[in-house]
N, C-alpha and C positions, 0 to 999 in steps of 0.2 A: 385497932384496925383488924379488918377480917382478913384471917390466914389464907390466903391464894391455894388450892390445890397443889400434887403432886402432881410430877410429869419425869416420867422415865425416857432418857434418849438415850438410845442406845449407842455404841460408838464416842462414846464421852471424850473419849483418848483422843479422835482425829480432828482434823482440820476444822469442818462444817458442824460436828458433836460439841465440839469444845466451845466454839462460837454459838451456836441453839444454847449450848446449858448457862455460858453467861450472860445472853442477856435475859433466860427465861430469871436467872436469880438475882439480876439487876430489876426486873419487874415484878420480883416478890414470891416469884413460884419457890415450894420445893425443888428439890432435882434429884432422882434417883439414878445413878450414871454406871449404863455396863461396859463391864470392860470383858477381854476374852481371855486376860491374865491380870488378875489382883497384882501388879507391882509395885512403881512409886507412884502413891494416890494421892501424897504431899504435891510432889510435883504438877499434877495436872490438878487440885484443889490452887495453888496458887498462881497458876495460869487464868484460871474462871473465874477466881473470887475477889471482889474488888473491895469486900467488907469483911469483917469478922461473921457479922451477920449471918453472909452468903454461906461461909463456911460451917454456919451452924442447920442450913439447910440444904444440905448437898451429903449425899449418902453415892455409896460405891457399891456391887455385885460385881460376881464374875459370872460371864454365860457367853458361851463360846457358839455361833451361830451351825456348827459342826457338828452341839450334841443339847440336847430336851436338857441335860441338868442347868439349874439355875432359871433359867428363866420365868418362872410359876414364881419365884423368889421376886425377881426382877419388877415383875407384873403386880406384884398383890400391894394395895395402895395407892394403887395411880391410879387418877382421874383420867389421864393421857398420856398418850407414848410413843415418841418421834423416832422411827427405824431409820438410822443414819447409818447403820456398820454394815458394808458391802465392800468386798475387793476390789483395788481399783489397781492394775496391772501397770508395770514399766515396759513389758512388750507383750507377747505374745504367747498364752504359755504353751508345753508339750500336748498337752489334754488338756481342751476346751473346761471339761466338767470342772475340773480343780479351781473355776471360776461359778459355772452358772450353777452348780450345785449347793455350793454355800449360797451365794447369792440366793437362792428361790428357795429355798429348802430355810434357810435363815431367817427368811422373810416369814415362812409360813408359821415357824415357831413362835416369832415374836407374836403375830396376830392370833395366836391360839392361844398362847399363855394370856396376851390380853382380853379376850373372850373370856378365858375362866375367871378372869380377874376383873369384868365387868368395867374396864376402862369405857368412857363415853366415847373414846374417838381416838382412832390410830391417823398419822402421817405419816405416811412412805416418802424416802427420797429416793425419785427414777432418777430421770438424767432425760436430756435430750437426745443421748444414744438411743433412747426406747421411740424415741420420733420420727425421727431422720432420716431414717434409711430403709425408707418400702420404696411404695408409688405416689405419694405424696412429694410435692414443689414446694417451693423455696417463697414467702416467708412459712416455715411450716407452723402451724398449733396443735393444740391437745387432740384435735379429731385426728389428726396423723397416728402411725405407728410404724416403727420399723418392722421389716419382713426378715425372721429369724433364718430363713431358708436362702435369703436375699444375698448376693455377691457383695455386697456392701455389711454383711453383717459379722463381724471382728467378734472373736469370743466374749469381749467386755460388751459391745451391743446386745450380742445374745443375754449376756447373763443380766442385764439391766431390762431387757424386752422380756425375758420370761419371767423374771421375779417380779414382775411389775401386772402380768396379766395372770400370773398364779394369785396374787393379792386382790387382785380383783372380783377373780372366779370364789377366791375361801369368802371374802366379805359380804358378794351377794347372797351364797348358801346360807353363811350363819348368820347373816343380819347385822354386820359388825360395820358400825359409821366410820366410813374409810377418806381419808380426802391423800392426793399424793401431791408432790412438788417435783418438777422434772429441770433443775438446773443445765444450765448451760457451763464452759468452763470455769473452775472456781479458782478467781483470785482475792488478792489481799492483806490484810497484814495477819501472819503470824503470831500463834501466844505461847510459841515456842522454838527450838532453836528444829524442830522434826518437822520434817514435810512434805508430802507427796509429790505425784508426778507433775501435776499440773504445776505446781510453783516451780519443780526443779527446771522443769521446761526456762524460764525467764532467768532461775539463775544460772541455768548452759551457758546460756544467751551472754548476761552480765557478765560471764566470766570468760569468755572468750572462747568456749567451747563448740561454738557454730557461726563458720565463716557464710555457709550461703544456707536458706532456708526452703524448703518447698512450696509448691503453690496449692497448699491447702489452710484451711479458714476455722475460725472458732467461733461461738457467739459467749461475750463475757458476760461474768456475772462476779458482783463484790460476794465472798464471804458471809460480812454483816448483814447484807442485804436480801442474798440466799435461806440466812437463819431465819430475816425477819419473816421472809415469805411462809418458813414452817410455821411459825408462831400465830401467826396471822391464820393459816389454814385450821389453826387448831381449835381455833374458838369461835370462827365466824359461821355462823348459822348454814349459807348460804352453799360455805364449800363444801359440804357434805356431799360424798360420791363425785366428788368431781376432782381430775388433775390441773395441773398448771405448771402453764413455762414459765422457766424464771431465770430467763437470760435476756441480754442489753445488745449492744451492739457487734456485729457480725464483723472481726477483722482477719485479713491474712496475716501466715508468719512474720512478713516483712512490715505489717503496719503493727506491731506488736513492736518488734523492733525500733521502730521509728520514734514509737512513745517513750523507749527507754531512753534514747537517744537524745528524744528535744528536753527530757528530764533530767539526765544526767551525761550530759554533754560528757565530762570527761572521761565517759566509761565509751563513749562514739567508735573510739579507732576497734576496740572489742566485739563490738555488736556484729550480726550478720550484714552484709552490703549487698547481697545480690541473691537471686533465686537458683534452687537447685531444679536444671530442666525434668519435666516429666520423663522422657527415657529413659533418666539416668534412676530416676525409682523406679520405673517400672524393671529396669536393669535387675536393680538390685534386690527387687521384691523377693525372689526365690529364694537368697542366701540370706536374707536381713528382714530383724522380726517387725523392726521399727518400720519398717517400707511397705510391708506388707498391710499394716496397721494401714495406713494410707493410699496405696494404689488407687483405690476404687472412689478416693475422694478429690482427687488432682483437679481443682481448676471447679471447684462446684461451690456453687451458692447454696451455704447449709445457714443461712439465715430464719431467725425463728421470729415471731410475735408472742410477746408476752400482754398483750389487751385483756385476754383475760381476768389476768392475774391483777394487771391496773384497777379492772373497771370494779370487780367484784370483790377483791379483797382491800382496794386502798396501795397497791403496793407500789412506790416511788422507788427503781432501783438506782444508783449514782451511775454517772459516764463510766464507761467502758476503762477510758484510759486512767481515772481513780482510783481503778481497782488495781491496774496494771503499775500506776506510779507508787500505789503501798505497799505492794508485793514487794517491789523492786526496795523500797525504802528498810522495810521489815529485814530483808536480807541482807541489806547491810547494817543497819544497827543490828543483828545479832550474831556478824563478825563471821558470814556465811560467804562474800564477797572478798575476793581475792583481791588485795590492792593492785588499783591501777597502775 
């Protein structure tokens, strides 16, 4: 059998990295996985690796998106190379930059190291915060962009909308075949017991940490699903210079909720029951980081079309509430869910 390529994803450790590198090694690629500290590599190796095999083509680096060492490492041998590692914030921080700095700055390393290193094709993952939020309506696409200047624009939107049009501007100049994936919220199951804010979010929820919720909205997307879209971007001819949405159905807090609810009934009296009114965040916005995240989103239709991404890549993503019923499930089977 002919050996499949290398492919470097960077962010190996997280959520959407962890999920790219296993199924890139369930479908025979190498995988070169950075990390931004060499720690337990055993650890995130038996998270990924479904075979001995796998483990014999799965390599580790350390390259910190904060400094040029390492990544020229990272880079050299790969066919391809999927930029997953960007900060993804629990609130708001002090200084914006302590985000959009790594983010765009991080971004621009990896695509330089991969230029020197003559990869065929980089994948960026944006986010649908780089969409959402200009003058652009609701269902939005890839011809949208958020306006970084824009009242709606949260330092995590800025740092996903500038690292996402810095990558754009380096790949025109140096000629480097760029394709990006712009996910919508990422749920799912877990390949470990660590997990960001988007899942913490459901298990508040499950655990009985939020009685009433806001009347703001997400558009999901499965993990697996998420991966497949980089995967797919990677090799299809067609997505060259092009981004893509890759999020599902558009729900409110409370229909989030709801999913957990008709899933796991017993967990019902826990869930949120009712909405938190918009005065009372708009209230709170000034003293509270979490409020402030949201104000400018109260009651909006941030619905996206992923056609795109269907017509030209193949890409079938699962119902909304799939992704939302494995989240939920993963949290419990890995003893993260407080008995009822």
């Amino acid at each position: 059998m002919t050996e499949l390529p290398t492919v470097l994803v960077t962010g190996i450790g997280g959520f959407l990295g962890g999920h790219i590198a296993r199924q890139l090694l369930a479908g025979g690629y190498a995988v070169k996985g950075s990390l931004r500290r060499i720690g337990d590599t055993d650890r995130i190796a038996r998270q990924i690796c479904a075979t001995p095999a796998d483990r014999g083509r799965l390599r580790f680096v350390e390259a910190d998106l904060r400094a040029d060492a390492g990544w020229d490492e990272a880079a050299a041998g790969c066919r391809y190379a999927i930029h997953t590692a960007s900060p993804f914030p629990a609130g708001i921080p002090a200084d914006e930059n302590e985000l959009i700095g790594p983010a765009r700055d991080g971004a621009l390393r990896v695509l330089r190291a991969a230029q020197r290193a003559g990869v065929t094709r980089v994948v960026l993952t944006s986010s649908i915060a780089a969409t959402n939020h200009g003058s652009g309506v609701a269902p939005f696409t890839e011809e949208d962009w958020t306006d970084p200047a824009g009242q709606r624009a949260t330092p995590y939107y800025k740092s996903k909308t500038l690292a996402e049009r810095a990558a754009w501007a380096f790949a025109g100049e140096a000629k480097l075949d760029l394709a990006v994936i712009n996910p919508g919220i990422i749920f799912g199951p877990l390949l470990g017991q660590a997990f960001g804010t988007s899942v913490g979010l459901l298990l508040q929820m499950m655990n009985g940490g939020l009685k009433r919720v806001p009347r703001f909205g997400v558009a999901v997307v499965d993990v697996r699903d998420a991966a497949d879209a980089h995967i797919r971007a990677m090799t299809h001819p067609e997505a060259s210079g092009q981004r893509f949405i890759a999020a599902g159905e558009f729900l409110w807090m409370r229909d989030l909720a709801a999913v957990l609810a008709e899933a796991f009934p017993e967990r019902a009296a826990l869930l949120p029951s009712g909405d938190v009114p918009n005065w009372m965040i708009r209230l709170m916005a000034p003293f509270s980081a979490r409020s402030r995240m949201i104000v400018h989103e109260l009651d909006l239709d941030l619905s996206v079309s992923a056609a795109k991404a269907q017509r030209l890549l193949g890409w079938q993503p699962r119902p909304a509430h799939e992704a939302i019923r494995a989240t939920a499930q993963s949290l419990i089977d890995h003893g993260l869910v407080v008995t009822a």
